[in-house]
N, C-alpha and C positions, 0 to 999 in steps of 0.2 A: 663918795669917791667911786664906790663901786655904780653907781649911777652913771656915771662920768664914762668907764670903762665900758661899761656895757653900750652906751649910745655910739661912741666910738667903732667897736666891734660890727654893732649891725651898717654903719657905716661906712668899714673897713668890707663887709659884706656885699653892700650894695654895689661899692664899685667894682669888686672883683666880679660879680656877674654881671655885672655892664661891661668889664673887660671881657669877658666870657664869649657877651653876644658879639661885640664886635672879630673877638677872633672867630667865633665861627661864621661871621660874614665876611669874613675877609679870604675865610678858607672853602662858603659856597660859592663864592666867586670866583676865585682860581679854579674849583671844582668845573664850573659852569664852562671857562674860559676854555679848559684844558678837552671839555666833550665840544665843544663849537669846534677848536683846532681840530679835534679829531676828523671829524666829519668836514671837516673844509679841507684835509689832507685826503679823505679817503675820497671826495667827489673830483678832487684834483687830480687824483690815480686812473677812476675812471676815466678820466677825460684822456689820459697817456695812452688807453689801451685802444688798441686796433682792433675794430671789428667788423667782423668778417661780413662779406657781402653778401645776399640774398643767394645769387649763384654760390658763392663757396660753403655755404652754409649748407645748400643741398649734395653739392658733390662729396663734402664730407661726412654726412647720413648715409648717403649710400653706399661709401667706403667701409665707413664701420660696419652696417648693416650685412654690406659682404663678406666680408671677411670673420663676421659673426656665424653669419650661414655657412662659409666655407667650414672653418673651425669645428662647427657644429657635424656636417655630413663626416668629416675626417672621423671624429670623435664617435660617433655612431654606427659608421664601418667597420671599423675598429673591436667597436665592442661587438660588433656582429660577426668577425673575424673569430674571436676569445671565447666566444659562445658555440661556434661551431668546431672549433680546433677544442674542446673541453666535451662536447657533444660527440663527437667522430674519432678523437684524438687521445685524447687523458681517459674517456671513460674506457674508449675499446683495449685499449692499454692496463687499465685494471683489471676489465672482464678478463683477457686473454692472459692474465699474471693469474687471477684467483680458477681460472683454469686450472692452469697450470700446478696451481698446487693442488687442489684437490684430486686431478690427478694423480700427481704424487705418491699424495697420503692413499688414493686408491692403491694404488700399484705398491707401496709401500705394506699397505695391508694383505694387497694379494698376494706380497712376497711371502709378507710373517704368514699368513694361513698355508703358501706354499711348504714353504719351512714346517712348520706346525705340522701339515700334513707328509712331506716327508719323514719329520719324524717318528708320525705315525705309523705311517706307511713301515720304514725301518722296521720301527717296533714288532708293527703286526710281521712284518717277514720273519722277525729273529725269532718272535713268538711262534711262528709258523713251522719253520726250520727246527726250531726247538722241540715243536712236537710232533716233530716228525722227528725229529731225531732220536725221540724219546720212542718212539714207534717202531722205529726201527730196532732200536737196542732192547723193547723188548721182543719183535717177531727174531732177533739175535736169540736173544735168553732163553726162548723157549723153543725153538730149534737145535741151540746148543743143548736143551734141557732132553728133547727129542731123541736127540742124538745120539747125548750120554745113556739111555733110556734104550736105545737101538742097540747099542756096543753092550750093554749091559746084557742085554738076554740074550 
């Protein structure tokens, strides 16, 4: 029985890969059918499209071609423009700011040494004044001292 069974199986086997081939011939055919339409559809498209004459072919190179070139001098101007206005323009604009401040900070410095030295300066007078003041109070003291010194004898 199991004899029986088994012959059956490979049996039941063979024809399902004979089903097999035929579906996949039946599906490299529509495969096939389906790239032939294709290409019968796209030589068909070609055939719709208009194309352009030997003259219009040229006149439309030269079109592009100019207005490439045009595009092009614009574009190159331009940058020659941005390079010069960055050259004459933005840098003299920096130079004459960082001038500007370094001056400044000079004059800023000359001030504070001003300062600095007027209050030197100050100094040294009061210091000055001072002894002189002192100078005097003593040619006082010993005048007065003179003096008393005179009255006394």
């Amino acid at each position: 029985m199991k004899e029986k069974s088994f012959i059956t199986m490979c049996a039941f086997k063979r024809s399902e890969k004979g089903m097999d081939f035929k579906m996949a011939n039946k599906e490299a055919k529509t495969i096939n059918k389906e790239k032939k339409s294709f290409f019968k559809g796209f030589k068909a498209e070609l055939k719709k499209v208009i194309w352009p004459t030997p003259k219009q072919l040229v006149n439309n190179t030269v079109a592009v071609i100019t207005i490439v070139l045009i595009t092009a001098i614009i574009v190159a101007f331009l940058d020659f423009v941005f390079i010069l206005m960055n050259k004459y323009g933005i840098d003299k604009i920096k130079e004459i700011i960082t001038t500007n401040q370094t001056q400044e900070s000079v004059s800023t410095d000359e001030t504070t040494d001003n300062t600095v030295s007027q209050d030197n300066t100050v100094e040294n007078s009061t210091q000055e004044s001072n002894s002189v003041d002192e100078q005097n109070q003593t040619q006082n003291t010993e005048n007065d001292e003179a003096t008393t010194n005179n009255t006394e004898s």
